[in-house]
PyMOL Python script that loads the backbone (N, CA, C, O; Angstrom):
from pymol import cmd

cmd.read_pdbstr("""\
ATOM      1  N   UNK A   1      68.388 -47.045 111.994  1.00  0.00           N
ATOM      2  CA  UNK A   1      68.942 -46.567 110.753  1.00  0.00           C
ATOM      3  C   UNK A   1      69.967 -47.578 110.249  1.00  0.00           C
ATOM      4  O   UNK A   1      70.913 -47.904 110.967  1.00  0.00           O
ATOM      5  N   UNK A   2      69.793 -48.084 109.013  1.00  0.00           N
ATOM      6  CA  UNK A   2      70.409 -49.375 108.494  1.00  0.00           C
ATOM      7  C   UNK A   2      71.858 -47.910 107.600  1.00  0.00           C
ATOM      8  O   UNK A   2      71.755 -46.860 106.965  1.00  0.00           O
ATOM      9  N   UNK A   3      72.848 -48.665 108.052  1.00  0.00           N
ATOM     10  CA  UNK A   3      73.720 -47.753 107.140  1.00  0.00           C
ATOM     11  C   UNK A   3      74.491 -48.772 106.221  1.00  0.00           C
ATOM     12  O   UNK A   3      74.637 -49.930 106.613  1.00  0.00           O
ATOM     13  N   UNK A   4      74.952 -48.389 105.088  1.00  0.00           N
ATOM     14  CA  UNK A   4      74.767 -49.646 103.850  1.00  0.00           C
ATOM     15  C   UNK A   4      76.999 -49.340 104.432  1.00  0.00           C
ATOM     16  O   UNK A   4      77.555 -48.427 105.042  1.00  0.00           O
ATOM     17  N   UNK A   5      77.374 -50.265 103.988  1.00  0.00           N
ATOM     18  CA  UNK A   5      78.288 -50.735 103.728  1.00  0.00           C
ATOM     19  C   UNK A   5      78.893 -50.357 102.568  1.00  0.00           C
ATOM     20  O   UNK A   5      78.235 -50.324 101.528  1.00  0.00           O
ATOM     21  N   UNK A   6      80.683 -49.907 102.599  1.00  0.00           N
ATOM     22  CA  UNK A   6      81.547 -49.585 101.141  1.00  0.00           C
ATOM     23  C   UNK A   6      82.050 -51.213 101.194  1.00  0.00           C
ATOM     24  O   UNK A   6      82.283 -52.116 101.997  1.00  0.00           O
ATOM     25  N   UNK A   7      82.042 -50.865  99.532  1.00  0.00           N
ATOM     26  CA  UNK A   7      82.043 -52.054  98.888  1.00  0.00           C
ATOM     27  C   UNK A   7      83.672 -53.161  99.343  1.00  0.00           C
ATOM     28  O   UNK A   7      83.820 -54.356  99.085  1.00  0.00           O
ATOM     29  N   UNK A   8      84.526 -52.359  99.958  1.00  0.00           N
ATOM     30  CA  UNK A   8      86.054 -52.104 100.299  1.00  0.00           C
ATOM     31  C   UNK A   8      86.110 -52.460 101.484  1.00  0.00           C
ATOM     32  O   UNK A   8      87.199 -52.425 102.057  1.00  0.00           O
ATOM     33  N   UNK A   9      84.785 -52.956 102.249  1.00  0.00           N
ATOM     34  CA  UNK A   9      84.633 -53.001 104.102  1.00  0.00           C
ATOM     35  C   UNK A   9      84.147 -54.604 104.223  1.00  0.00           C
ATOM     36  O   UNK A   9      83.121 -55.067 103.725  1.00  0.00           O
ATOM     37  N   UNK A  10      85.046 -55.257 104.933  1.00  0.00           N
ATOM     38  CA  UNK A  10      84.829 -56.783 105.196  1.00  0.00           C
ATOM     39  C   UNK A  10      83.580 -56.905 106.265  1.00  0.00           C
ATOM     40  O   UNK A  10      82.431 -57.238 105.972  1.00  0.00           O
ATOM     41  N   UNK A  11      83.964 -56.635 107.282  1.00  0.00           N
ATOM     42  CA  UNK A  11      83.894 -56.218 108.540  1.00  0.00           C
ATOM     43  C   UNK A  11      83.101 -55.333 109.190  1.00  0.00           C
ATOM     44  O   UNK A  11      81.893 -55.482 109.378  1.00  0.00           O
ATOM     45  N   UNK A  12      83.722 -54.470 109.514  1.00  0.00           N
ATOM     46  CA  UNK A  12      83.100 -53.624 110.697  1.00  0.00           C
ATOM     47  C   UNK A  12      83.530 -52.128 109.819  1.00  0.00           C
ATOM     48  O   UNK A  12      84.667 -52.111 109.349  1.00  0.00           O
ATOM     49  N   UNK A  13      82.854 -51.186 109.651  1.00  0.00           N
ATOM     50  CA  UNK A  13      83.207 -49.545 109.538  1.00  0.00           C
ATOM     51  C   UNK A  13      83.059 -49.313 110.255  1.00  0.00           C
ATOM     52  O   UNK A  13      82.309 -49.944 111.001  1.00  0.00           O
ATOM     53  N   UNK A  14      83.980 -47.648 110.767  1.00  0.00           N
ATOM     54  CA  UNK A  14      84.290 -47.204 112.098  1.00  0.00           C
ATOM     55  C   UNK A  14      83.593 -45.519 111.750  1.00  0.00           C
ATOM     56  O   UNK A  14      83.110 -44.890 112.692  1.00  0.00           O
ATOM     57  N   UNK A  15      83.609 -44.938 110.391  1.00  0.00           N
ATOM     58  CA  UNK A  15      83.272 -44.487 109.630  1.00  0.00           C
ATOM     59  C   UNK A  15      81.965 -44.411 108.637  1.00  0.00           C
ATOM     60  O   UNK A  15      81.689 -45.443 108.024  1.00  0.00           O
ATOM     61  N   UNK A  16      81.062 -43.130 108.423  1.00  0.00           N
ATOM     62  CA  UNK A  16      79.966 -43.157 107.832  1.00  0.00           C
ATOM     63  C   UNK A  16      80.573 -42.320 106.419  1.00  0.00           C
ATOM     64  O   UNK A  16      81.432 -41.478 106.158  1.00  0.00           O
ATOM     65  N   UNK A  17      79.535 -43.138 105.708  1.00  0.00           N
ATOM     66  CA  UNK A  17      79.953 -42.664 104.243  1.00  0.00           C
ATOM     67  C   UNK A  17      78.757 -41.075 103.655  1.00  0.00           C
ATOM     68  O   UNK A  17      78.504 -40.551 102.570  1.00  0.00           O
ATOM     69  N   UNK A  18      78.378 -40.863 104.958  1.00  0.00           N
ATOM     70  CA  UNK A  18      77.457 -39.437 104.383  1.00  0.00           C
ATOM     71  C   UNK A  18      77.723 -38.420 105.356  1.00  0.00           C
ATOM     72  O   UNK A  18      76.910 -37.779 106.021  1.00  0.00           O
ATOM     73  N   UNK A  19      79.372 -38.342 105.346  1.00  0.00           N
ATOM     74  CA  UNK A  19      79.986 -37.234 106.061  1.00  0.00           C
ATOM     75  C   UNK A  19      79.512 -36.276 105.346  1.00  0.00           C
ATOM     76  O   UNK A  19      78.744 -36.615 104.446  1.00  0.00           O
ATOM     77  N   UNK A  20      79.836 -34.705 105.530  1.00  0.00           N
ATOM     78  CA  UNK A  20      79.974 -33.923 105.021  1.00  0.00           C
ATOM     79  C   UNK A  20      81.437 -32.678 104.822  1.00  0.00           C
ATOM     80  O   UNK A  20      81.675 -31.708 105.542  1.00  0.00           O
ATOM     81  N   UNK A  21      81.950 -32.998 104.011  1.00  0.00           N
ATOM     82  CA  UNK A  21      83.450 -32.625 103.875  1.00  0.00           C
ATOM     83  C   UNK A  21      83.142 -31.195 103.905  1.00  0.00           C
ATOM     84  O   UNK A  21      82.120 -30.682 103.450  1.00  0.00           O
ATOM     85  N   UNK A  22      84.056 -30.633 104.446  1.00  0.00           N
ATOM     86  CA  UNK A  22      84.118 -29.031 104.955  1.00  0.00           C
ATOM     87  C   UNK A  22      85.752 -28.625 104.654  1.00  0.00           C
ATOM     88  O   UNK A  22      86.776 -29.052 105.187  1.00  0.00           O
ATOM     89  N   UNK A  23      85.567 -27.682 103.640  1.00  0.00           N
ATOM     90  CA  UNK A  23      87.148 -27.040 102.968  1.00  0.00           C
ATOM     91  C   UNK A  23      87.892 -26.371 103.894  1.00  0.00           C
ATOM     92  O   UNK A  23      87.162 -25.544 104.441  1.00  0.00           O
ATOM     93  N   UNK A  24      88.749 -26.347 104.228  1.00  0.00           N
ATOM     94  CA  UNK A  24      89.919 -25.513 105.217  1.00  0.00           C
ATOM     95  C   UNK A  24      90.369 -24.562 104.200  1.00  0.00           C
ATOM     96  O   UNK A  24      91.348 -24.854 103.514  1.00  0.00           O
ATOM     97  N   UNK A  25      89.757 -23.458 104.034  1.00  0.00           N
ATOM     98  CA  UNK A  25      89.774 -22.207 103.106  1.00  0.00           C
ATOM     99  C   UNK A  25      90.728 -21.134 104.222  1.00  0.00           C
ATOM    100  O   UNK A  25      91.288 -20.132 103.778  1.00  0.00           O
ATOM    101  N   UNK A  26      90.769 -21.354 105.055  1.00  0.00           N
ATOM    102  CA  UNK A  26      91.597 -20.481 105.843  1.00  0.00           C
ATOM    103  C   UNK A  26      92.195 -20.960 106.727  1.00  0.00           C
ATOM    104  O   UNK A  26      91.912 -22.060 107.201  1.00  0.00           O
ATOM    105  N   UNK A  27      93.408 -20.020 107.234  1.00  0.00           N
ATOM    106  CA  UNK A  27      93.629 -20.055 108.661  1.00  0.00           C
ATOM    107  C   UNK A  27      92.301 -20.353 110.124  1.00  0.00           C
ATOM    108  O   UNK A  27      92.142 -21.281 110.918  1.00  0.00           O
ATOM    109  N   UNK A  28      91.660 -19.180 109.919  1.00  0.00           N
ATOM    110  CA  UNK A  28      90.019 -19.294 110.732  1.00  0.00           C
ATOM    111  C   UNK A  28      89.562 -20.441 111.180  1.00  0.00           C
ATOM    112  O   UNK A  28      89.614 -20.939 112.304  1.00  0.00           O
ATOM    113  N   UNK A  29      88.818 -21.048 109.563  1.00  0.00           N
ATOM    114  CA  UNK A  29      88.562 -22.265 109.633  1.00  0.00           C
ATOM    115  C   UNK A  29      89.037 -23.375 110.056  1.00  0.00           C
ATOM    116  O   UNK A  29      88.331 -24.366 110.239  1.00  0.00           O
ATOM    117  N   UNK A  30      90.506 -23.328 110.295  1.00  0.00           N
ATOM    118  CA  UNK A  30      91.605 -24.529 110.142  1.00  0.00           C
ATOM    119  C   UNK A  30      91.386 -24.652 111.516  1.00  0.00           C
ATOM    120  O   UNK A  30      90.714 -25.594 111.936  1.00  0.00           O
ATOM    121  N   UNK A  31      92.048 -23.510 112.550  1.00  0.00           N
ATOM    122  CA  UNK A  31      91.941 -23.168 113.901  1.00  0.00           C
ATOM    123  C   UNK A  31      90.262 -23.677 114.644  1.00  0.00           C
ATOM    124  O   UNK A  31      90.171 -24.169 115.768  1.00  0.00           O
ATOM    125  N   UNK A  32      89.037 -23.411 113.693  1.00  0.00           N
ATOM    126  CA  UNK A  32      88.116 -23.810 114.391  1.00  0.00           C
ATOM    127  C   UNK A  32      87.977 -25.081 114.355  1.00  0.00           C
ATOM    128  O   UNK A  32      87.749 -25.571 115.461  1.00  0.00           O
ATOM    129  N   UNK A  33      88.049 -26.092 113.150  1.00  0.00           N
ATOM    130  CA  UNK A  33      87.824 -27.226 113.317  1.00  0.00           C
ATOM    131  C   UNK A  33      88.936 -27.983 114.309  1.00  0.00           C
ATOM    132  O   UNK A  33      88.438 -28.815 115.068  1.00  0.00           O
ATOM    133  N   UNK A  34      90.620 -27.765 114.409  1.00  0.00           N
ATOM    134  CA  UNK A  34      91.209 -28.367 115.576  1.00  0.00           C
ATOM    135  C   UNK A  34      90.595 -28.177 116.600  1.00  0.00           C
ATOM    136  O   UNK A  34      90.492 -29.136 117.365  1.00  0.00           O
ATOM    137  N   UNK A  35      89.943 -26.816 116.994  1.00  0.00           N
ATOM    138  CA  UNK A  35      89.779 -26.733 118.222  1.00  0.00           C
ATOM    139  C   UNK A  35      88.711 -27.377 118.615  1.00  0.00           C
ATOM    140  O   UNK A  35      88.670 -27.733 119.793  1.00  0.00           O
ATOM    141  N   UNK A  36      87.487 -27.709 117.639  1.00  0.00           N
ATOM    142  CA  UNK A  36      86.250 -28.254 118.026  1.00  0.00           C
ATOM    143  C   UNK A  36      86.838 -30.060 118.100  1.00  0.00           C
ATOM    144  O   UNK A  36      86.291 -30.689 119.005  1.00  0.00           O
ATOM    145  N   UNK A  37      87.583 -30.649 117.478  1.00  0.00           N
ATOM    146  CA  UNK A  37      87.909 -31.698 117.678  1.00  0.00           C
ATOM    147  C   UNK A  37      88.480 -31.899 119.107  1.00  0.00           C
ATOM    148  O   UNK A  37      88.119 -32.846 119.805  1.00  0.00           O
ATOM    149  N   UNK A  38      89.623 -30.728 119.626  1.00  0.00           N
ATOM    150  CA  UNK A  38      89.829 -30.803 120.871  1.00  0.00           C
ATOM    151  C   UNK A  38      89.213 -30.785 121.468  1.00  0.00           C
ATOM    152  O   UNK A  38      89.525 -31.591 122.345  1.00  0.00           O
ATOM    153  N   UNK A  39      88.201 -30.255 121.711  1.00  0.00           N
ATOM    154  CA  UNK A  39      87.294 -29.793 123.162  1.00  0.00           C
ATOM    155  C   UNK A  39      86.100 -30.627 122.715  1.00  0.00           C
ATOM    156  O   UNK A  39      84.979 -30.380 123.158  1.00  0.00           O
ATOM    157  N   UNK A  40      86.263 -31.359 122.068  1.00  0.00           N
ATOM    158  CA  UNK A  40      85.116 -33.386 122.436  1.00  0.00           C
ATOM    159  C   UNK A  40      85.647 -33.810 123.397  1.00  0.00           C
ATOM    160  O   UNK A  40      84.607 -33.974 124.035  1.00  0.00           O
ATOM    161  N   UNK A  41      86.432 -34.146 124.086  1.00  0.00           N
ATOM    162  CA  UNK A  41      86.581 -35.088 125.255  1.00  0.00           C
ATOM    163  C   UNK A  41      85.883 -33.895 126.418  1.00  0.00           C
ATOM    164  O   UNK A  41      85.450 -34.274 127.507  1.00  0.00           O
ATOM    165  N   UNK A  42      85.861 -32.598 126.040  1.00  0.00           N
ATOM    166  CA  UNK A  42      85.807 -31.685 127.273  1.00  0.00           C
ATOM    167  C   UNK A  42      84.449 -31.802 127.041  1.00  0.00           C
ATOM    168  O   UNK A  42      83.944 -32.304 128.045  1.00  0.00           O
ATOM    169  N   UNK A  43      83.561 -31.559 126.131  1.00  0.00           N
ATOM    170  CA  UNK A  43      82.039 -31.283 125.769  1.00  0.00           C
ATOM    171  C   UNK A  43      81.785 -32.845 126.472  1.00  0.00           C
ATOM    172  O   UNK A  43      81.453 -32.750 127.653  1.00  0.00           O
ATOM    173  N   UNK A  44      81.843 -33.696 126.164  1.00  0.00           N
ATOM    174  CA  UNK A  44      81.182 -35.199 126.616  1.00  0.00           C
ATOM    175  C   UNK A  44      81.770 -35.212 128.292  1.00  0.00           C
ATOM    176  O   UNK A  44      81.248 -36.129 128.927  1.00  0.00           O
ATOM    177  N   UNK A  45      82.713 -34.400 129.074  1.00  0.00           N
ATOM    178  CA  UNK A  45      82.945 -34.445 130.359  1.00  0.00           C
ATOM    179  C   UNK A  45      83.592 -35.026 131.066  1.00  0.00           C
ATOM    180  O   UNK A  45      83.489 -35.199 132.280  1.00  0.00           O
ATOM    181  N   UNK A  46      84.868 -35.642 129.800  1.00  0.00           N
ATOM    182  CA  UNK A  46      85.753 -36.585 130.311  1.00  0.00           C
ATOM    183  C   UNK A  46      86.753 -36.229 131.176  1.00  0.00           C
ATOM    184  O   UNK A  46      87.233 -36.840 132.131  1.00  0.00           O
ATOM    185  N   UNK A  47      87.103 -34.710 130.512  1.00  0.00           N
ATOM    186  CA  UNK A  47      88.427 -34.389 131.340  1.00  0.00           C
ATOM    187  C   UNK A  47      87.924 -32.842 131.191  1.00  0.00           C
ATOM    188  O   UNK A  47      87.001 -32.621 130.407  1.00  0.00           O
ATOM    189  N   UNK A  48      88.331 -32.093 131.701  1.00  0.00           N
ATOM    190  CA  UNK A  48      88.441 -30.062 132.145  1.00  0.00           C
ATOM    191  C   UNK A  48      89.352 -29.119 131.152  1.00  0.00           C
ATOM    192  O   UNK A  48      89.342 -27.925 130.856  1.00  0.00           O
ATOM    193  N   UNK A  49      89.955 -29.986 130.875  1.00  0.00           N
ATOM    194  CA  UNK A  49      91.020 -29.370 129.706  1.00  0.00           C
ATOM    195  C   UNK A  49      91.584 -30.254 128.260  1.00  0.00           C
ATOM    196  O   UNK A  49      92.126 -31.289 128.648  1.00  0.00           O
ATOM    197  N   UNK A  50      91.604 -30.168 127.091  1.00  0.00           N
ATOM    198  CA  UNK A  50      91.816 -31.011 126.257  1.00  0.00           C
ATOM    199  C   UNK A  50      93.484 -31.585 125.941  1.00  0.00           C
ATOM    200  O   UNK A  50      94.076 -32.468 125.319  1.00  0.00           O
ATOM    201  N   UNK A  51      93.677 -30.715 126.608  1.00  0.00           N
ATOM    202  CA  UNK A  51      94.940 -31.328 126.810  1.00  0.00           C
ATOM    203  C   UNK A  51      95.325 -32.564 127.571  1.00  0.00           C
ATOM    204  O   UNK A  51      96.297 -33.278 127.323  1.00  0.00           O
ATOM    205  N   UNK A  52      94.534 -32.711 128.430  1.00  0.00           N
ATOM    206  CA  UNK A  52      93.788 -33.284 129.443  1.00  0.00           C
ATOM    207  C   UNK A  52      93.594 -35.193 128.703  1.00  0.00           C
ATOM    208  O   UNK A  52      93.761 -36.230 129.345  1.00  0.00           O
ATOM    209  N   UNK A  53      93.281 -35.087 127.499  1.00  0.00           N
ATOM    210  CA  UNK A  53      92.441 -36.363 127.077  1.00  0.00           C
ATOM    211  C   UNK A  53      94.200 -36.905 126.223  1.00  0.00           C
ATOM    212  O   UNK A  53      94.985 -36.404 125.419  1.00  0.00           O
ATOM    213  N   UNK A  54      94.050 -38.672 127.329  1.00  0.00           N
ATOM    214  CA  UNK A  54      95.007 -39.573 127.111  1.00  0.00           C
ATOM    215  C   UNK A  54      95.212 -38.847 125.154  1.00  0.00           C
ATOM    216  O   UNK A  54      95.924 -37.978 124.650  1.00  0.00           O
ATOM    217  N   UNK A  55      94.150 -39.805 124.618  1.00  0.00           N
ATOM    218  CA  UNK A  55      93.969 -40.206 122.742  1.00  0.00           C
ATOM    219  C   UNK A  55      93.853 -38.910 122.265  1.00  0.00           C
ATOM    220  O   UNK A  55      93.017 -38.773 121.372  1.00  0.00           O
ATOM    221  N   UNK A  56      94.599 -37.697 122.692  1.00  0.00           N
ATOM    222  CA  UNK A  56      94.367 -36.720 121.958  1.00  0.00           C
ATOM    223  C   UNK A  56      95.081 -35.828 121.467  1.00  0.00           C
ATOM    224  O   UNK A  56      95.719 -35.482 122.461  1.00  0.00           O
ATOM    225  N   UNK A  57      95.548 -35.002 120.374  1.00  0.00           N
ATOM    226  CA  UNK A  57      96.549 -34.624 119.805  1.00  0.00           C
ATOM    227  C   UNK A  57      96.595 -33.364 120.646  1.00  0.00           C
ATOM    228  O   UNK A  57      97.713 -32.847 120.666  1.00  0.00           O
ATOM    229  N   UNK A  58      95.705 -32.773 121.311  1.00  0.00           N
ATOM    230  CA  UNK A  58      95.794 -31.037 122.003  1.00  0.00           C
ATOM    231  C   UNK A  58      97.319 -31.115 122.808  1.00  0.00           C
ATOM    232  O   UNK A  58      98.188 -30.251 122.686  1.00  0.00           O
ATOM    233  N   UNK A  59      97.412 -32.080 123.470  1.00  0.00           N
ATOM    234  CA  UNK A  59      98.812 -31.968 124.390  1.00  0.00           C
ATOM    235  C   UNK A  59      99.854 -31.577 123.496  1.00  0.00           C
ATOM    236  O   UNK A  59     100.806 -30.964 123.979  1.00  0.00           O
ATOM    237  N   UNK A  60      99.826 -31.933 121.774  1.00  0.00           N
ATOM    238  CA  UNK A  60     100.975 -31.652 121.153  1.00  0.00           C
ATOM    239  C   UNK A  60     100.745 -30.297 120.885  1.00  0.00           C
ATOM    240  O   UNK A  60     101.740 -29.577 120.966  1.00  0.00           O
ATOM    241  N   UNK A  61      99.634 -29.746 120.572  1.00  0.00           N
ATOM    242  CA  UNK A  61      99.380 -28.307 120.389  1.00  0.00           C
ATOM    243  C   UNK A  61      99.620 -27.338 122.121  1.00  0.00           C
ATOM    244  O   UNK A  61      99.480 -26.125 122.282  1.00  0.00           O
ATOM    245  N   UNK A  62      99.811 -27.854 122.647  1.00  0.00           N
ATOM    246  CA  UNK A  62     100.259 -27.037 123.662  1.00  0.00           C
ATOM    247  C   UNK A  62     101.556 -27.043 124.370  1.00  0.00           C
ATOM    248  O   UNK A  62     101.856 -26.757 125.529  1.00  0.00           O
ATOM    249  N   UNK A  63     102.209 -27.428 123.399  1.00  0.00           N
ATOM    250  CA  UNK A  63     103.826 -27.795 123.569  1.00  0.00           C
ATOM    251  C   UNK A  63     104.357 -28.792 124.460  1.00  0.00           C
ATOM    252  O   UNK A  63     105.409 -28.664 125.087  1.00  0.00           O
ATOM    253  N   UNK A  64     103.476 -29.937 124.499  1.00  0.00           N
ATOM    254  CA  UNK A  64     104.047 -30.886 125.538  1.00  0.00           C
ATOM    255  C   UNK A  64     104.274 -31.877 124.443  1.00  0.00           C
ATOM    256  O   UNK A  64     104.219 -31.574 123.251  1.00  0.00           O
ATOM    257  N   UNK A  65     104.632 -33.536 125.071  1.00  0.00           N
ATOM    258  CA  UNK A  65     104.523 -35.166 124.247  1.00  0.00           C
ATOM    259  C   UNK A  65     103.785 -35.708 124.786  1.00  0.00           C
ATOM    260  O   UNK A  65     103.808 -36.156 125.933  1.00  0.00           O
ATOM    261  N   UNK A  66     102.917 -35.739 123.904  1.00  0.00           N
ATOM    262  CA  UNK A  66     101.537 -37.544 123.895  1.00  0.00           C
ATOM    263  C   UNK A  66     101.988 -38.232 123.213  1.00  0.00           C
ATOM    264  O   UNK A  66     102.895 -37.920 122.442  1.00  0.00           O
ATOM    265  N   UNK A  67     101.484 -39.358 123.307  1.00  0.00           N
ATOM    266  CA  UNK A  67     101.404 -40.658 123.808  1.00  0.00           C
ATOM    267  C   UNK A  67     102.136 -41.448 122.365  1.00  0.00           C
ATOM    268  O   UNK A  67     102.724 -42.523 122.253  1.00  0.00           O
ATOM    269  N   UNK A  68     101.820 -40.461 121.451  1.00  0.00           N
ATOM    270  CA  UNK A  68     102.858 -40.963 119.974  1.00  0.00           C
ATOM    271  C   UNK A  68     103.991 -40.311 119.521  1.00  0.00           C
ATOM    272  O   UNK A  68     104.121 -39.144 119.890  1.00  0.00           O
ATOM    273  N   UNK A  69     104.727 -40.726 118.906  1.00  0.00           N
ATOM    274  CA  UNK A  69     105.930 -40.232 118.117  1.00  0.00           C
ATOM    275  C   UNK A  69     105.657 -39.536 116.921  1.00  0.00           C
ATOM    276  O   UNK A  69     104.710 -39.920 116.235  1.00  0.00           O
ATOM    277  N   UNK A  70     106.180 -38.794 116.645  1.00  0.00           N
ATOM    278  CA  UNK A  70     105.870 -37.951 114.784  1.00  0.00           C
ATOM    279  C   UNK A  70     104.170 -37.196 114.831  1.00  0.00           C
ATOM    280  O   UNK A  70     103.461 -37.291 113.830  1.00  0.00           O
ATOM    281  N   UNK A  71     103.852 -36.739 115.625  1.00  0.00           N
ATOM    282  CA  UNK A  71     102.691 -36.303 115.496  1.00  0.00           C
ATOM    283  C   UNK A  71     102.879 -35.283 114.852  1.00  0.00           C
ATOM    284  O   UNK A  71     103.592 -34.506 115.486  1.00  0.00           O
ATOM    285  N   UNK A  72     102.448 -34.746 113.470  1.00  0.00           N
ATOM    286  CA  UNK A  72     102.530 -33.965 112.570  1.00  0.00           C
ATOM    287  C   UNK A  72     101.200 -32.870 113.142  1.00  0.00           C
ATOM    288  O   UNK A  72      99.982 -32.918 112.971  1.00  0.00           O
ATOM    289  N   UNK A  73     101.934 -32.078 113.750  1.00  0.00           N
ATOM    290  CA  UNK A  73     100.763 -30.837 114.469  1.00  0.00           C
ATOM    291  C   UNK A  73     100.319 -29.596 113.225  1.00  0.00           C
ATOM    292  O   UNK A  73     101.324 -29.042 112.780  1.00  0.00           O
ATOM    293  N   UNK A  74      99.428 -29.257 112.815  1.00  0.00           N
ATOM    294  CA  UNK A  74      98.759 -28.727 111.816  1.00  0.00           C
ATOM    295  C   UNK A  74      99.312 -26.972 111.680  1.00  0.00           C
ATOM    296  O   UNK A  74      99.059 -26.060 112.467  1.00  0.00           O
ATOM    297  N   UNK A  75      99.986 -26.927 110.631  1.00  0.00           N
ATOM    298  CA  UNK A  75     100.862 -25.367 111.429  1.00  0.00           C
ATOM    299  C   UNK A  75      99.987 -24.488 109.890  1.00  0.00           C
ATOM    300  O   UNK A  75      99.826 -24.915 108.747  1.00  0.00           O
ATOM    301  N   UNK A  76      99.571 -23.125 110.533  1.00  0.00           N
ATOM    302  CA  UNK A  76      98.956 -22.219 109.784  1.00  0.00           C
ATOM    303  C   UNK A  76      99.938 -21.778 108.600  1.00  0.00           C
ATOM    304  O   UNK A  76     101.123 -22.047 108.396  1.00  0.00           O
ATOM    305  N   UNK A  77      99.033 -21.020 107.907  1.00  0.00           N
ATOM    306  CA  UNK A  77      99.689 -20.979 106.274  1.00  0.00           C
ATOM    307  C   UNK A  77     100.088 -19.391 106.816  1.00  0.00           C
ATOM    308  O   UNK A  77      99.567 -18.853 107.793  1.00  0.00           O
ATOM    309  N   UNK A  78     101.254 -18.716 105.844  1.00  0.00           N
ATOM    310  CA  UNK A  78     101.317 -17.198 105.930  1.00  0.00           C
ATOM    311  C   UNK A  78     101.103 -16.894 104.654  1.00  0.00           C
ATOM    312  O   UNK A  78     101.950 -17.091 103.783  1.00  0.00           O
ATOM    313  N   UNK A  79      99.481 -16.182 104.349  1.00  0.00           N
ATOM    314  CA  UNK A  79      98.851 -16.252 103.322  1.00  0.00           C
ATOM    315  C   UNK A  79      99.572 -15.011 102.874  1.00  0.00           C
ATOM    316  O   UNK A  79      99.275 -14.747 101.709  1.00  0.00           O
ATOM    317  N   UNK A  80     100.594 -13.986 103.515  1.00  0.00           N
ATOM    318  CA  UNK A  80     100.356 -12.449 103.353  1.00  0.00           C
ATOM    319  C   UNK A  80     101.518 -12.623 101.903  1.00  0.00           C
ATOM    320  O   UNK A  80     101.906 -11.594 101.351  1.00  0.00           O
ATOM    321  N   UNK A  81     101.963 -13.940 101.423  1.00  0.00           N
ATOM    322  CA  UNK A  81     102.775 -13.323 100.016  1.00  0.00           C
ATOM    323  C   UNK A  81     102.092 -13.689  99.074  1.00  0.00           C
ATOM    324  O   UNK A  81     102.583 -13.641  97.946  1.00  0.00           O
ATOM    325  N   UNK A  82     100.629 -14.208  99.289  1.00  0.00           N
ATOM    326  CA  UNK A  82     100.123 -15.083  98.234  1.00  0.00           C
ATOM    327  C   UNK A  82      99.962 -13.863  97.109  1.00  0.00           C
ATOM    328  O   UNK A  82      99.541 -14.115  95.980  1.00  0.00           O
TER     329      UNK A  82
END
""", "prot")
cmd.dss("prot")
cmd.show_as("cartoon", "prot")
cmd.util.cbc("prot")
cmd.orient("prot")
């Protein structure tokens, strides 16, 4: 599969340009997609817990410090005054 190149890319893309963008319409949603991002290192069998994976933001969601500074952890909306 030949994947074409943005016009903006010298080099190498790390990134495909026929993602499919998915709206964070909720709390629900918000919670499922972190969590499915977390539990990739666990699905591929790297580590038992996602907290677990060096490159991964779950350790900040479970109240510990990884490996960066300022990690802006994704905090739910309180929809109940909308």
């Amino acid at each position: 599969m030949k994947v074409e190149k943005s016009s903006n890319v010298k080099h190498y893309q790390f990134w495909r340009h026929n993602n499919k963008p998915i709206e964070l319409w909720s709390n629900k949603v918000i919670q499922q997609k972190i969590d499915y991002v977390h539990n990739n290192p666990v699905e591929a069998g790297l580590v038992y817990k996602p907290e677990d994976y060096v490159y991964s933001s779950a350790i900040d969601y479970a109240d510990q410090k990884g490996l960066l500074e300022n990690v802006v952890v994704f905090r739910m909306f309180d929809c109940g005054n909308i």
